[in-house]
C-alpha positions in Angstrom: 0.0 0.0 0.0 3.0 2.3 0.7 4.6 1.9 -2.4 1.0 2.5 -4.4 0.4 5.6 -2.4 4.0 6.6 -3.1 3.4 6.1 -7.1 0.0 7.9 -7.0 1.8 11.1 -5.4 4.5 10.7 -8.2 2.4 10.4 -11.0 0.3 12.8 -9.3 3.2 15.2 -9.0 4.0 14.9 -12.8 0.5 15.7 -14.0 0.5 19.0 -12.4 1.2 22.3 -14.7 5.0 22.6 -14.8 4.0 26.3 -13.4 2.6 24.9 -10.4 5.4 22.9 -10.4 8.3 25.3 -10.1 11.8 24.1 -8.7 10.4 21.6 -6.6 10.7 19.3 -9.8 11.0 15.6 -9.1 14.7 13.6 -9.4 14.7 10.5 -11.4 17.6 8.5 -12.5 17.2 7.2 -15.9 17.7 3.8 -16.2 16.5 2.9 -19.9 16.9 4.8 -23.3 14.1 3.2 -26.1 15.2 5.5 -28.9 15.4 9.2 -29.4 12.4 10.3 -27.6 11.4 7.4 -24.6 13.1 6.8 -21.7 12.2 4.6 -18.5 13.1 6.5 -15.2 13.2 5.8 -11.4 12.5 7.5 -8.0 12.4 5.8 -5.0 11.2 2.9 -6.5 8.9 4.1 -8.5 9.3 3.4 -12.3 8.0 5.9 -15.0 8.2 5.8 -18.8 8.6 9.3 -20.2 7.7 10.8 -24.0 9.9 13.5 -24.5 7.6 16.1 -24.9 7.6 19.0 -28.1 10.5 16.2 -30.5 9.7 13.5 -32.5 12.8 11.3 -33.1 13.9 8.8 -35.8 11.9 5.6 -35.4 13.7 1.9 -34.3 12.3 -1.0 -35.9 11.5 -3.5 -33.6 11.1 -5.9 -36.3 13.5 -7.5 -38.6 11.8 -7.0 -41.4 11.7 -3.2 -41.0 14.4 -1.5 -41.1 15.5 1.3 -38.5 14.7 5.0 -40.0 18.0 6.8 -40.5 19.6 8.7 -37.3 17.5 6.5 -35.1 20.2 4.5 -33.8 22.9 8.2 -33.3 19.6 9.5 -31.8 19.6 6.6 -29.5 23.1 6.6 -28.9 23.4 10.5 -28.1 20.1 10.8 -25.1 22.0 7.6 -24.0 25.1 9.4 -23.1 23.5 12.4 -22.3 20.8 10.9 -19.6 21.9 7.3 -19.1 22.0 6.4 -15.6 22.0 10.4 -14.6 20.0 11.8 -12.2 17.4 14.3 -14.2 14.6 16.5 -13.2 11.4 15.8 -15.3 8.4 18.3 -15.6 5.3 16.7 -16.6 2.5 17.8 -19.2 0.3 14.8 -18.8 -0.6 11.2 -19.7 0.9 10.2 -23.7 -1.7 8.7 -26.3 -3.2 5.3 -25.8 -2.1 2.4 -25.2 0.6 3.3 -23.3 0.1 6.3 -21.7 3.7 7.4 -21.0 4.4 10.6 -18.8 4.9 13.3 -21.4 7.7 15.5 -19.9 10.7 17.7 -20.3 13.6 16.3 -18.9 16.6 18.4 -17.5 20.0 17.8 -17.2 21.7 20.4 -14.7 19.3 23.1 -15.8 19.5 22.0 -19.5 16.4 21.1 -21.9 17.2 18.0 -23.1 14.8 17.2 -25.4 15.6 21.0 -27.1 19.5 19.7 -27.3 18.2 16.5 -29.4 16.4 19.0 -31.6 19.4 21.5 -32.1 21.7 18.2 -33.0 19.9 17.1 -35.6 18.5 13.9 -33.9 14.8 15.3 -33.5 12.2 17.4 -34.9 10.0 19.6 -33.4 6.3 18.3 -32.8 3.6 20.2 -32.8 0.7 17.9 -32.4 -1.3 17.7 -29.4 0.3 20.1 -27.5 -1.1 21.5 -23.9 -1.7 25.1 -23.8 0.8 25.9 -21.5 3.5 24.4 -23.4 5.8 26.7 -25.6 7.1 25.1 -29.0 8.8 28.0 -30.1 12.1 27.1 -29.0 11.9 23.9 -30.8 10.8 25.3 -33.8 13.6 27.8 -33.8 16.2 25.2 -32.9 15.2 22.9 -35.9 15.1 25.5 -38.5 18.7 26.3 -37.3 19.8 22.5 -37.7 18.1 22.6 -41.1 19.6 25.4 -42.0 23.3 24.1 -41.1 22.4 19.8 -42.3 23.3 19.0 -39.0 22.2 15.2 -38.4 19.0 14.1 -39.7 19.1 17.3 -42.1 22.1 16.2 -43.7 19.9 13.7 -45.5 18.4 17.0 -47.5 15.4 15.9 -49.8 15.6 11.9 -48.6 14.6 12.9 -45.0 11.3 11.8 -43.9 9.6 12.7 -40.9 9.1 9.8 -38.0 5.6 10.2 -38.5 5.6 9.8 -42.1 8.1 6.5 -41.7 5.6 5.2 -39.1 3.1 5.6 -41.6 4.9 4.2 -45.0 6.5 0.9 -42.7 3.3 0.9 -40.4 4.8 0.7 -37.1 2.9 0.1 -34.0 5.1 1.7 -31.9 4.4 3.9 -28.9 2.7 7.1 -28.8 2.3 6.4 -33.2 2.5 10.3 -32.1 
């Protein structure tokens, strides 16, 4: 009963408007990377999957038959060393699409945006779906037009780059969030 109460106030904690929310910001260690944009994370004992909120990252095939979107695997590879096994501060914006509802957050890495630094290397877009009214895009948007506009990662690929959504779509992968 302890633990459930314990991971009812932690969700609870990361539903709340990151306003409300302030610098008393929850401490997870990450302990999982999934691919550019998911990440499993741990507080006390309490486990939470988090969508990086406001990015869209390079889909991994989970299937053999489907091949891995290019700059999935760098995209991997670079929130791994950036997060992996760090303690982070996460700011929630809710509960991720169906079916598995994933915390959808900002992570922070000693008082740097995270998912923004995927978007400014080229390993992310910016995604503008489904947002909550109290989050701003803007920086996103600015960061990806500035890795466009120098082919840094993904936009090195110039007119063969597709979006993760698209590629979801055209290899029709059930992955999480299908954002």
């Amino acid at each position: 009963m302890k633990r459930f109460l314990l991971y009812v106030s932690v969700i609870s904690l990361l539903l709340w408007s990151p306003r409300a929310w302030g610098s008393d910001t929850q401490s997870f260690t990450v302990t999982r990377v999934y691919d550019g944009d998911t990440v499993m994370a741990v507080s006390d004992g309490t486990v939470i999957y988090v969508m990086l909120m406001g990015i869209d990252a390079p889909e991994i095939s989970e299937s053999s038959h489907v091949p891995d979107q290019p700059f999935a695997k760098e995209a991997k590879n670079y929130l791994s060393s950036l997060i992996l096994h760090k303690d982070v501060k996460i700011v929630g914006y809710g509960k991720g699409p169906y079916p598995d509802n994933n915390i959808l957050g900002v992570i922070f890495l000693n008082g740097e945006n995270v998912n923004l630094e995927m978007v400014r290397k080229g390993l992310a877009e910016a995604f503008e779906r489904n947002l909550p009214p109290n989050f701003d895009i803007r920086p996103y948007i600015e960061a990806e037009q500035k890795a466009r506009q120098e082919k840094v990662g993904m936009w090195s690929l110039g007119k063969r780059y597709i979006s993760p959504s698209r590629w979801r779509q055209m290899h029709k992968l059930d992955v999480a969030g299908s954002r």
